[in-house]
PDB file of N, CA, C and O in Angstrom:
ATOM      1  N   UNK A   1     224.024 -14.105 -95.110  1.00  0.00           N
ATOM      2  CA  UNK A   1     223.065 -13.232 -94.458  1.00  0.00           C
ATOM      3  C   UNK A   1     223.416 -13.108 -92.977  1.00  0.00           C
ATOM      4  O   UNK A   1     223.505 -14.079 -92.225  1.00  0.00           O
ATOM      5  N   UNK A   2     223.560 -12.155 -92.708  1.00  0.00           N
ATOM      6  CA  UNK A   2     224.003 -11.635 -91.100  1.00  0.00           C
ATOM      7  C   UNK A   2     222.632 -11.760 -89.965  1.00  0.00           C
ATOM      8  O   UNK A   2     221.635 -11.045 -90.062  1.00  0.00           O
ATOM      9  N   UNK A   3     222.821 -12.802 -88.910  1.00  0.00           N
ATOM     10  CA  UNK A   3     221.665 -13.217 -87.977  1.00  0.00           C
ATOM     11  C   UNK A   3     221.060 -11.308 -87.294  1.00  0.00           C
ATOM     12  O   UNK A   3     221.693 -10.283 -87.046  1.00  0.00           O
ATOM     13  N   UNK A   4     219.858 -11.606 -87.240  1.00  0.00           N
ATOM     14  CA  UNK A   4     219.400 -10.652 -86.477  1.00  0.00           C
ATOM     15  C   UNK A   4     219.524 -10.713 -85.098  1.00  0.00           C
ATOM     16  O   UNK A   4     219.880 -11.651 -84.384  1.00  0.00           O
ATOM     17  N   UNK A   5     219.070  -9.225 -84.734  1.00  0.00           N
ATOM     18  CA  UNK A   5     219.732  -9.695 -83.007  1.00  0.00           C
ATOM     19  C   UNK A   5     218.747  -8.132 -82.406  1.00  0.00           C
ATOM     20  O   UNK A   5     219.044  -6.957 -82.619  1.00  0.00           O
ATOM     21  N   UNK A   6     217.767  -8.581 -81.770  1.00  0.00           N
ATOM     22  CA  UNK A   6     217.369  -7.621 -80.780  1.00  0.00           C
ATOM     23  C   UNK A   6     217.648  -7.598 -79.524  1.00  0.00           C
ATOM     24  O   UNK A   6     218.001  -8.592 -78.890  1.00  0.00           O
ATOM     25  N   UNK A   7     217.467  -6.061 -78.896  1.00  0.00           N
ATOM     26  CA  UNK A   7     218.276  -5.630 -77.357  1.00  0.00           C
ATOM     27  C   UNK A   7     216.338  -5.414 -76.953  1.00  0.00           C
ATOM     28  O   UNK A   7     215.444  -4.729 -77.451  1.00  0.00           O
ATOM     29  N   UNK A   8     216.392  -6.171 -76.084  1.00  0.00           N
ATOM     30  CA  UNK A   8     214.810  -6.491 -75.251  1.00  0.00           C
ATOM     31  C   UNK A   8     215.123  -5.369 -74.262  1.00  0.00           C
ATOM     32  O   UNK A   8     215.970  -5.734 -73.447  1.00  0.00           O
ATOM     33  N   UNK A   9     214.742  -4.244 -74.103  1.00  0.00           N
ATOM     34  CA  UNK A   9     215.057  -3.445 -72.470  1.00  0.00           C
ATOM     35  C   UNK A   9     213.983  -2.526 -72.292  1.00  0.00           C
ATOM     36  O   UNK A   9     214.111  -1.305 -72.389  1.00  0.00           O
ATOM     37  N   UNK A  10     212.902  -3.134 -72.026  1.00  0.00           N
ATOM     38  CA  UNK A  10     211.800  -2.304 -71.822  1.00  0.00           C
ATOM     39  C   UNK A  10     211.605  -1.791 -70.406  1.00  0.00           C
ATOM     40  O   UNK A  10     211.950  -2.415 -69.402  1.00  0.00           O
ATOM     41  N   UNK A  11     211.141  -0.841 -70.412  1.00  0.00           N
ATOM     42  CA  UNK A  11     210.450  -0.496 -69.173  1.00  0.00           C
ATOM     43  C   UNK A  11     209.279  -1.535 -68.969  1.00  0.00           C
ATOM     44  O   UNK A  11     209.171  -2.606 -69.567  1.00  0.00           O
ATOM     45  N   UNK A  12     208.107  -0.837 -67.663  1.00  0.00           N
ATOM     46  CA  UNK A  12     207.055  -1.775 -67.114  1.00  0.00           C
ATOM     47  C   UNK A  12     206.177  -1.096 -68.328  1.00  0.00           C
ATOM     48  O   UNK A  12     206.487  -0.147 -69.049  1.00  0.00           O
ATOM     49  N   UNK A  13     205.147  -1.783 -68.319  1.00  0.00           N
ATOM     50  CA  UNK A  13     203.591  -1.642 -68.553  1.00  0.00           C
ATOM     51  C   UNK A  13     202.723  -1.415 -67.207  1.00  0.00           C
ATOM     52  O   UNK A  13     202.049  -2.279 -66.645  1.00  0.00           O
ATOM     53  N   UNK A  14     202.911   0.146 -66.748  1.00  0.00           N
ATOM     54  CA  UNK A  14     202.376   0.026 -65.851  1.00  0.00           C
ATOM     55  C   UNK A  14     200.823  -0.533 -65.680  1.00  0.00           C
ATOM     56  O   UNK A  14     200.074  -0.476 -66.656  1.00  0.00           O
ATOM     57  N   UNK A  15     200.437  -0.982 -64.638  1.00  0.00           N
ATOM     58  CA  UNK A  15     199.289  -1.741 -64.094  1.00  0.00           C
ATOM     59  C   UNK A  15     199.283  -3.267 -64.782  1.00  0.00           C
ATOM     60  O   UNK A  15     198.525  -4.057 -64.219  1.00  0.00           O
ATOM     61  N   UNK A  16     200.175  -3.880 -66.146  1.00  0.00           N
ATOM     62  CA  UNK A  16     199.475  -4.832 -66.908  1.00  0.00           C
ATOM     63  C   UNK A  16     200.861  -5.947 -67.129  1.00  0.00           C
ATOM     64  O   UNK A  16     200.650  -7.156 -67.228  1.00  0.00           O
ATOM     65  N   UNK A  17     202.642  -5.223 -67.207  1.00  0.00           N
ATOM     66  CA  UNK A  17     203.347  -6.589 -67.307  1.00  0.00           C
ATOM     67  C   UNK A  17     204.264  -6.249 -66.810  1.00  0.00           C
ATOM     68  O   UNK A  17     204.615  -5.289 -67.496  1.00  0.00           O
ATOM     69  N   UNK A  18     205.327  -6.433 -65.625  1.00  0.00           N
ATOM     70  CA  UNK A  18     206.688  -5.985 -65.001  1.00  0.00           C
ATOM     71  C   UNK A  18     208.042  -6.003 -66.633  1.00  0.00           C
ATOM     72  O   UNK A  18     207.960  -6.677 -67.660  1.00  0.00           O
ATOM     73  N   UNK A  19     209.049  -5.061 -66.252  1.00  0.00           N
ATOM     74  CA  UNK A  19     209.469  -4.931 -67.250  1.00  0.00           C
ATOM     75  C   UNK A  19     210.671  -6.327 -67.442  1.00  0.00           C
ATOM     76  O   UNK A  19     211.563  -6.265 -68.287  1.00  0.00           O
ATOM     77  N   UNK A  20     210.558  -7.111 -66.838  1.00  0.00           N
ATOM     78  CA  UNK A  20     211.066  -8.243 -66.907  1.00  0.00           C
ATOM     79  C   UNK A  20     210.055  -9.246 -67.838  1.00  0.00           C
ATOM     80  O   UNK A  20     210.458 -10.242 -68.439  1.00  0.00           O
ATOM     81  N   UNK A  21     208.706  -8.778 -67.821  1.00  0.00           N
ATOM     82  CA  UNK A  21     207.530  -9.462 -68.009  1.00  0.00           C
ATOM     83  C   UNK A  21     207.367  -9.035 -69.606  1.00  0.00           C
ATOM     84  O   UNK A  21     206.914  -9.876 -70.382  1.00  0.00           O
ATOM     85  N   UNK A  22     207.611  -8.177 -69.919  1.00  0.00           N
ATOM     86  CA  UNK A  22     207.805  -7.024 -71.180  1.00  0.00           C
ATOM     87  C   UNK A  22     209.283  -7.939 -72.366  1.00  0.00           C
ATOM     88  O   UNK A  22     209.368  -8.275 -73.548  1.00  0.00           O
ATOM     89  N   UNK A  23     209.709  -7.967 -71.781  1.00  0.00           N
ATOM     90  CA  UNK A  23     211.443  -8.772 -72.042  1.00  0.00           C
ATOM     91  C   UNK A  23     210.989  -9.718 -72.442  1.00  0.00           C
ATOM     92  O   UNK A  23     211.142 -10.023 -73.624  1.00  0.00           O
ATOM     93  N   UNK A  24     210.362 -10.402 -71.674  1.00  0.00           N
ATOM     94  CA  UNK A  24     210.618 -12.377 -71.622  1.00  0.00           C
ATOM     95  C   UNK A  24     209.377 -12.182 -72.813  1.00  0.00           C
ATOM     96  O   UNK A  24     209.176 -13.223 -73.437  1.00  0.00           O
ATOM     97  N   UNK A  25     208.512 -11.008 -73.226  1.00  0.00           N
ATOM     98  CA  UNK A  25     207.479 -11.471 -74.267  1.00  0.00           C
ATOM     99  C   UNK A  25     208.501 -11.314 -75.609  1.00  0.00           C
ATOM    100  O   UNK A  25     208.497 -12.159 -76.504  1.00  0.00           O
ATOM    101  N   UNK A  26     209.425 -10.054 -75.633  1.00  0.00           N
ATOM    102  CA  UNK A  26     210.347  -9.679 -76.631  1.00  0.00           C
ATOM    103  C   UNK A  26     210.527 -10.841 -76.963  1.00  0.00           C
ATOM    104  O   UNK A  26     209.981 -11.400 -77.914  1.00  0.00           O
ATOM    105  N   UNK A  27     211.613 -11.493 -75.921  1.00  0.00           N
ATOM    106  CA  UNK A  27     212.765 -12.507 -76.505  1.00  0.00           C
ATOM    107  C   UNK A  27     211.670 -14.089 -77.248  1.00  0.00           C
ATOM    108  O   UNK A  27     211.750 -14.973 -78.101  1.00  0.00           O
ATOM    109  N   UNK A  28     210.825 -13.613 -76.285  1.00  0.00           N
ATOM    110  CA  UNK A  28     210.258 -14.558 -76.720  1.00  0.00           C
ATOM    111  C   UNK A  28     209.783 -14.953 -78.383  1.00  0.00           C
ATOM    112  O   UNK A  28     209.863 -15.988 -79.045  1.00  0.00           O
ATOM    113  N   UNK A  29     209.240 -13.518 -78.676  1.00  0.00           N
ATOM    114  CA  UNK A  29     209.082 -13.728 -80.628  1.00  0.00           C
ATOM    115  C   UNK A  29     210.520 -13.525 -81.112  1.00  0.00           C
ATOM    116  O   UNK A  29     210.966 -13.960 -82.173  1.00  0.00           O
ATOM    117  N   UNK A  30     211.068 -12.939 -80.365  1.00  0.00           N
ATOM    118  CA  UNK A  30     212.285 -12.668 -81.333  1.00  0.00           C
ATOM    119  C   UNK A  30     213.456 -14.104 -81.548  1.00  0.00           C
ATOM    120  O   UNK A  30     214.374 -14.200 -82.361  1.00  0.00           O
ATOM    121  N   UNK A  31     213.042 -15.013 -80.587  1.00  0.00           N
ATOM    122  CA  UNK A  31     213.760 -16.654 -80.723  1.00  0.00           C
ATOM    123  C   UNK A  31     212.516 -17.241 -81.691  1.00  0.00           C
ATOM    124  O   UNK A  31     212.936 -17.696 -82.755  1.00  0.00           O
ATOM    125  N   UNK A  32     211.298 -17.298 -81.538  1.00  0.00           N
ATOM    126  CA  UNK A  32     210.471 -17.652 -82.191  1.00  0.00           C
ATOM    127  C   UNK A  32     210.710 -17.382 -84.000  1.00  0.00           C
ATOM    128  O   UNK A  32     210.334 -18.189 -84.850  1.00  0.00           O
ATOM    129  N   UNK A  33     211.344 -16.197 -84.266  1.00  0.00           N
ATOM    130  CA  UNK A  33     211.297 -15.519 -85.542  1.00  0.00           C
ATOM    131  C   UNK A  33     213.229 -16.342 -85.635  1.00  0.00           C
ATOM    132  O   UNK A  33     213.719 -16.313 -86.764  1.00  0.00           O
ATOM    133  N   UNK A  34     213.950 -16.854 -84.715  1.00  0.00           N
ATOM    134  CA  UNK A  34     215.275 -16.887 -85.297  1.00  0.00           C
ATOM    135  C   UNK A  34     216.013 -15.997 -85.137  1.00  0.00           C
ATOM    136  O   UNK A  34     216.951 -16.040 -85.933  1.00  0.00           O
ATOM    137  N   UNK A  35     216.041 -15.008 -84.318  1.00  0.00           N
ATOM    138  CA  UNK A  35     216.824 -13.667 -84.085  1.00  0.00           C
ATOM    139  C   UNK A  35     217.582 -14.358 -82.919  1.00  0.00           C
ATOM    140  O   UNK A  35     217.128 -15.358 -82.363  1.00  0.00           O
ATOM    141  N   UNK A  36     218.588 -13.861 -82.626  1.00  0.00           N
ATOM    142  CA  UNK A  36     219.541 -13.800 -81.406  1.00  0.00           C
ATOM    143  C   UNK A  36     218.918 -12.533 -80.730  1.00  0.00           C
ATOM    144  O   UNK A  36     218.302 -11.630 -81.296  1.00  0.00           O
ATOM    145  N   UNK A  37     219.273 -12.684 -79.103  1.00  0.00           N
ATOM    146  CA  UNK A  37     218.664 -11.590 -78.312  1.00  0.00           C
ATOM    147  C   UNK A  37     219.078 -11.045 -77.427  1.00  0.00           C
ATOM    148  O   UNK A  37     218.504 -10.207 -78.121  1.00  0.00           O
ATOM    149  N   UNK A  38     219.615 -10.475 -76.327  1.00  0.00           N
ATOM    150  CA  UNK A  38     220.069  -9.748 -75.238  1.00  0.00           C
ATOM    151  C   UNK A  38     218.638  -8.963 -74.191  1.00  0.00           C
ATOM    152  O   UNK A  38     217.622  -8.347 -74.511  1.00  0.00           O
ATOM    153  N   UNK A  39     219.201  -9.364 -72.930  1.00  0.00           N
ATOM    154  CA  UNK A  39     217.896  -8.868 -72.304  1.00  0.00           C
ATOM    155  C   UNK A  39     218.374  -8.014 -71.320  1.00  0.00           C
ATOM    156  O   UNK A  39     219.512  -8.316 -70.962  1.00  0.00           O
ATOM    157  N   UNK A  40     217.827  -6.917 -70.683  1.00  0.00           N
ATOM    158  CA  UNK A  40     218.421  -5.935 -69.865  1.00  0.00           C
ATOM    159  C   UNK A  40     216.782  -5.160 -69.955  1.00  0.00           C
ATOM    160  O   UNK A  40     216.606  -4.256 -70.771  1.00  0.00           O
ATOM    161  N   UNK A  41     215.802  -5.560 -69.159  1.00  0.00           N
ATOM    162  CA  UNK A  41     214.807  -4.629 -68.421  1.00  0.00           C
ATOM    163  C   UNK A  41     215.330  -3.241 -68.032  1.00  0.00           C
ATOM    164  O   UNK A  41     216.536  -3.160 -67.799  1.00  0.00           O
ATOM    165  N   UNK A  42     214.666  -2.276 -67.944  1.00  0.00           N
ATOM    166  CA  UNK A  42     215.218  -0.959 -67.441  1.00  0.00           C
ATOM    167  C   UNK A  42     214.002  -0.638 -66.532  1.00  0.00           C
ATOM    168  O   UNK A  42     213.018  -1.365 -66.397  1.00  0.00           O
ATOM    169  N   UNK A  43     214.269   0.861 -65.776  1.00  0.00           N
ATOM    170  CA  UNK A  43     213.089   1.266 -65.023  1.00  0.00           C
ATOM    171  C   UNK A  43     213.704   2.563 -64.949  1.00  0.00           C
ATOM    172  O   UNK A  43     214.928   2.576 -65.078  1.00  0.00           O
ATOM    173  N   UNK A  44     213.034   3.801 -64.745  1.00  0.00           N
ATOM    174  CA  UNK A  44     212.944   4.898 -65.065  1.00  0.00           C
ATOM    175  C   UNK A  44     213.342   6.027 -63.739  1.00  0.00           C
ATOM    176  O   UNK A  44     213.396   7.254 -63.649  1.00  0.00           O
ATOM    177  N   UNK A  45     213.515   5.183 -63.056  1.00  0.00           N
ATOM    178  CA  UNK A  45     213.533   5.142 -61.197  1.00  0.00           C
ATOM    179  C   UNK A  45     212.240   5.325 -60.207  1.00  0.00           C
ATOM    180  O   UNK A  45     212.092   5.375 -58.986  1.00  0.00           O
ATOM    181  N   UNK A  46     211.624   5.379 -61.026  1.00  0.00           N
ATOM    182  CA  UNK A  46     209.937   5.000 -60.292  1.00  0.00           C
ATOM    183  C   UNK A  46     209.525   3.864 -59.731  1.00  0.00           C
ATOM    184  O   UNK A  46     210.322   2.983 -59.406  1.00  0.00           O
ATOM    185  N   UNK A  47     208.399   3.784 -59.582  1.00  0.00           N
ATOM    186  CA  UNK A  47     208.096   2.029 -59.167  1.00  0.00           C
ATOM    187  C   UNK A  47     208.269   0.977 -60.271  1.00  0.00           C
ATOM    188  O   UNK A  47     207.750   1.082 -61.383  1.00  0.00           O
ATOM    189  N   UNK A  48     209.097  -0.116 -59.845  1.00  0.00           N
ATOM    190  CA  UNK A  48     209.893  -0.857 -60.644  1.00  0.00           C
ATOM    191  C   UNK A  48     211.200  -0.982 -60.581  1.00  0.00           C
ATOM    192  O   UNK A  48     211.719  -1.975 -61.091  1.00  0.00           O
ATOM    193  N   UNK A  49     211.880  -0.131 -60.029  1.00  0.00           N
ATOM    194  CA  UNK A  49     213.300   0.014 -60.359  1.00  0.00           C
ATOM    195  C   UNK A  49     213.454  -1.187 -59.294  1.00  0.00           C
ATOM    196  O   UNK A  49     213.911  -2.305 -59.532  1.00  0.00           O
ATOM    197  N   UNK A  50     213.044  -0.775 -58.253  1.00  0.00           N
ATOM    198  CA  UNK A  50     213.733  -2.180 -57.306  1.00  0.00           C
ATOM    199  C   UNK A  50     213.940  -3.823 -58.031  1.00  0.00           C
ATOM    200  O   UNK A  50     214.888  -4.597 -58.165  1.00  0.00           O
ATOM    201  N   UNK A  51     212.813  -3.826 -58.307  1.00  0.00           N
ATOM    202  CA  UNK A  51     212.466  -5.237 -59.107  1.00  0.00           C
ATOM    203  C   UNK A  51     213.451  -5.195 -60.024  1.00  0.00           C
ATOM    204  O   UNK A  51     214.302  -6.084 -59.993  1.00  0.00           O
ATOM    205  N   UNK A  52     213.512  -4.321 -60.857  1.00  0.00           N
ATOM    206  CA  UNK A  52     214.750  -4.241 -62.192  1.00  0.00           C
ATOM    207  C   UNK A  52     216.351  -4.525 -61.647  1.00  0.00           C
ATOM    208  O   UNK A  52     217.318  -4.946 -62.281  1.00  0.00           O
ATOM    209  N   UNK A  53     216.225  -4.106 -60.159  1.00  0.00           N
ATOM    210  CA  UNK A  53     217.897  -4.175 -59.839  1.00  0.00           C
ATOM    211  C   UNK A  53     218.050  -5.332 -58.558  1.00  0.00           C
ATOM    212  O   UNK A  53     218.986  -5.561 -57.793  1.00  0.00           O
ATOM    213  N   UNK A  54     216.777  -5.904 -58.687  1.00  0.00           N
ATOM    214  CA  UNK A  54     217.209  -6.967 -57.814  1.00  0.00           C
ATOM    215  C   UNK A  54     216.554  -6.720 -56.247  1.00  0.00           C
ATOM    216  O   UNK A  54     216.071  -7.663 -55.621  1.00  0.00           O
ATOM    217  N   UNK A  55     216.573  -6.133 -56.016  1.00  0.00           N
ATOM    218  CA  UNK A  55     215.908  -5.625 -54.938  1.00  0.00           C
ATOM    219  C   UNK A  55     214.316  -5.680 -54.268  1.00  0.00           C
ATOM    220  O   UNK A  55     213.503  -5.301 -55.111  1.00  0.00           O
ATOM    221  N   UNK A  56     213.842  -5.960 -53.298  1.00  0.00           N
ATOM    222  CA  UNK A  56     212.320  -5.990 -52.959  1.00  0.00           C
ATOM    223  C   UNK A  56     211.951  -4.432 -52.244  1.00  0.00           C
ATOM    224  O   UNK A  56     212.738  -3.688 -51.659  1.00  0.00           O
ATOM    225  N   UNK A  57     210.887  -4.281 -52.434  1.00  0.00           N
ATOM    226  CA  UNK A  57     210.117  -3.259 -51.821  1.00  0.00           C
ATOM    227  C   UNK A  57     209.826  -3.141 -50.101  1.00  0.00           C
ATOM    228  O   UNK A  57     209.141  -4.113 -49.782  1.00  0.00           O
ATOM    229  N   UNK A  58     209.982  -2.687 -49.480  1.00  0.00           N
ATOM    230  CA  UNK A  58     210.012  -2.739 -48.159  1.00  0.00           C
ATOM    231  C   UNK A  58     209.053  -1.449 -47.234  1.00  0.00           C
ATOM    232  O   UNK A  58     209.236  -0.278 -47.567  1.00  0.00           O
ATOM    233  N   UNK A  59     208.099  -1.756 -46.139  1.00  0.00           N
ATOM    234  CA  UNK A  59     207.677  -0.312 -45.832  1.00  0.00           C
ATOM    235  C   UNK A  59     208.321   0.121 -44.484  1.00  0.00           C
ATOM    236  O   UNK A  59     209.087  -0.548 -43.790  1.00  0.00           O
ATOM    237  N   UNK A  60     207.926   1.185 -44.291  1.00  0.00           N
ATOM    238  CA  UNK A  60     208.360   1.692 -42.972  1.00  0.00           C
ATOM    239  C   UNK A  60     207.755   3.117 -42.824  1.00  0.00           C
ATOM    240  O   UNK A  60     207.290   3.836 -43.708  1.00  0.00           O
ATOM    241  N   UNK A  61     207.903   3.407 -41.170  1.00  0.00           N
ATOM    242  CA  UNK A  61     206.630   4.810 -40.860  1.00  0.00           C
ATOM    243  C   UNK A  61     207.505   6.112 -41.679  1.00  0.00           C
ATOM    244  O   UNK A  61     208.713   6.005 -41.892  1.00  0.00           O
ATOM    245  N   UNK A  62     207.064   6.791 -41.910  1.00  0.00           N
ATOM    246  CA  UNK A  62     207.210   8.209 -42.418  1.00  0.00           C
ATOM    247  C   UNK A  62     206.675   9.727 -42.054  1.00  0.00           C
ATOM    248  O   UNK A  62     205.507   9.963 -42.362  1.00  0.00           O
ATOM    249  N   UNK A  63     207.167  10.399 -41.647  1.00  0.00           N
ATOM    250  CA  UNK A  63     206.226  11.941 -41.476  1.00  0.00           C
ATOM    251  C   UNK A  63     205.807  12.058 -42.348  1.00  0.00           C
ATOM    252  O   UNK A  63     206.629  12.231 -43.248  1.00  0.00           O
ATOM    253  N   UNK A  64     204.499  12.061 -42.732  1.00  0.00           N
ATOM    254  CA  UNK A  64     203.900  12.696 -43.307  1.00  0.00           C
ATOM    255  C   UNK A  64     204.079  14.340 -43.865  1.00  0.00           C
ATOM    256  O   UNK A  64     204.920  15.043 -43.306  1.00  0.00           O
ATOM    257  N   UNK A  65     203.206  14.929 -45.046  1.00  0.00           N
ATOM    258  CA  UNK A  65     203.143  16.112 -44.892  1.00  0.00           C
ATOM    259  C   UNK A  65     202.670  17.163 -43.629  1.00  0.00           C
ATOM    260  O   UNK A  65     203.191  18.194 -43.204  1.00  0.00           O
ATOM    261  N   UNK A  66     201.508  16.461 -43.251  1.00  0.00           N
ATOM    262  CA  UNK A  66     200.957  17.229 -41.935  1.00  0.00           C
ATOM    263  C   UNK A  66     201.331  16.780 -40.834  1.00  0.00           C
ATOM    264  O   UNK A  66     200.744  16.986 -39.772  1.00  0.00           O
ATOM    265  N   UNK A  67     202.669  15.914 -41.021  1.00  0.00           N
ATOM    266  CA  UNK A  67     203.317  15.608 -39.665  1.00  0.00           C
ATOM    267  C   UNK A  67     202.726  14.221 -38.645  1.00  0.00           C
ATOM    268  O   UNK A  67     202.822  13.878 -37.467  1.00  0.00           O
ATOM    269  N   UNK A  68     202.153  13.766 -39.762  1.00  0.00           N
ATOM    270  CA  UNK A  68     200.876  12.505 -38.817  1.00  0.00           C
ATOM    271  C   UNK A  68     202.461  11.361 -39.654  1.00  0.00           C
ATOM    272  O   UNK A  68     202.997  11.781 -40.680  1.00  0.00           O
ATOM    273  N   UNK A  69     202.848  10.286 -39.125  1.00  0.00           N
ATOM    274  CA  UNK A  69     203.134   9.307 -39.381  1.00  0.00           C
ATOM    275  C   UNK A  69     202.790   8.188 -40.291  1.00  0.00           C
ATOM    276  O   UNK A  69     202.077   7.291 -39.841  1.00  0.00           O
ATOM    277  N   UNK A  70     203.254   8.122 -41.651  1.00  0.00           N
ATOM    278  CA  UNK A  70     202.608   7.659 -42.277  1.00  0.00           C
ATOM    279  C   UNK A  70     203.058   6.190 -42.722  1.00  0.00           C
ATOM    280  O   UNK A  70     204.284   6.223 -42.627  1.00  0.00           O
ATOM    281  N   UNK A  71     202.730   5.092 -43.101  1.00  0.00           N
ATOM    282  CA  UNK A  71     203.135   3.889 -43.543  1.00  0.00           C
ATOM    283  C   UNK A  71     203.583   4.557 -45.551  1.00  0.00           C
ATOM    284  O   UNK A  71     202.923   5.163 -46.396  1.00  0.00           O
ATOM    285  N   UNK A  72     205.151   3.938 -45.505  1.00  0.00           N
ATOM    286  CA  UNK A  72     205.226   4.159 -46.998  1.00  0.00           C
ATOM    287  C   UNK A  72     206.400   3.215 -47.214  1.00  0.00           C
ATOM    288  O   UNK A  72     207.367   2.873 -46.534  1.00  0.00           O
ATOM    289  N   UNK A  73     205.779   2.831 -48.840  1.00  0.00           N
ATOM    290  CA  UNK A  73     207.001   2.008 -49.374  1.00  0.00           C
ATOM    291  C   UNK A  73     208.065   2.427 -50.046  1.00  0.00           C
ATOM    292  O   UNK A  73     208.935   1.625 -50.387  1.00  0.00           O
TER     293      UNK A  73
END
């Protein structure tokens, strides 16, 4: 019988689990059940992607639309 093997690469749950957070639940039943696993989170390039590639979030001022200076991450 040939071992099973799932590819964990979820995106986030936005508001509820980071997509690293999403993964580690995958692998988690899927070692639980005896499967072999591979993990690779993804992100869609929205909020998250930083986190997915290693990276932190950072702010800094911005023009605004109406030209007022705005704080953005």
């Amino acid at each position: 019988m040939r071992m099973r093997r799932v590819l964990a690469a979820p995106d986030k749950f936005r508001g509820t689990a980071t997509a690293a957070e999403v993964a580690d639940a995958i692998v988690a039943a899927a070692a639980a059940a005896g499967w072999a696993y591979d993990v690779a989170p993804v992100a869609d390039g929205g909020e998250g992607t930083l986190e997915v590639l290693g990276g932190a979030p950072r702010q800094t001022l911005v023009m605004g639309p109406l030209g007022e200076a705005v704080e953005a991450e």
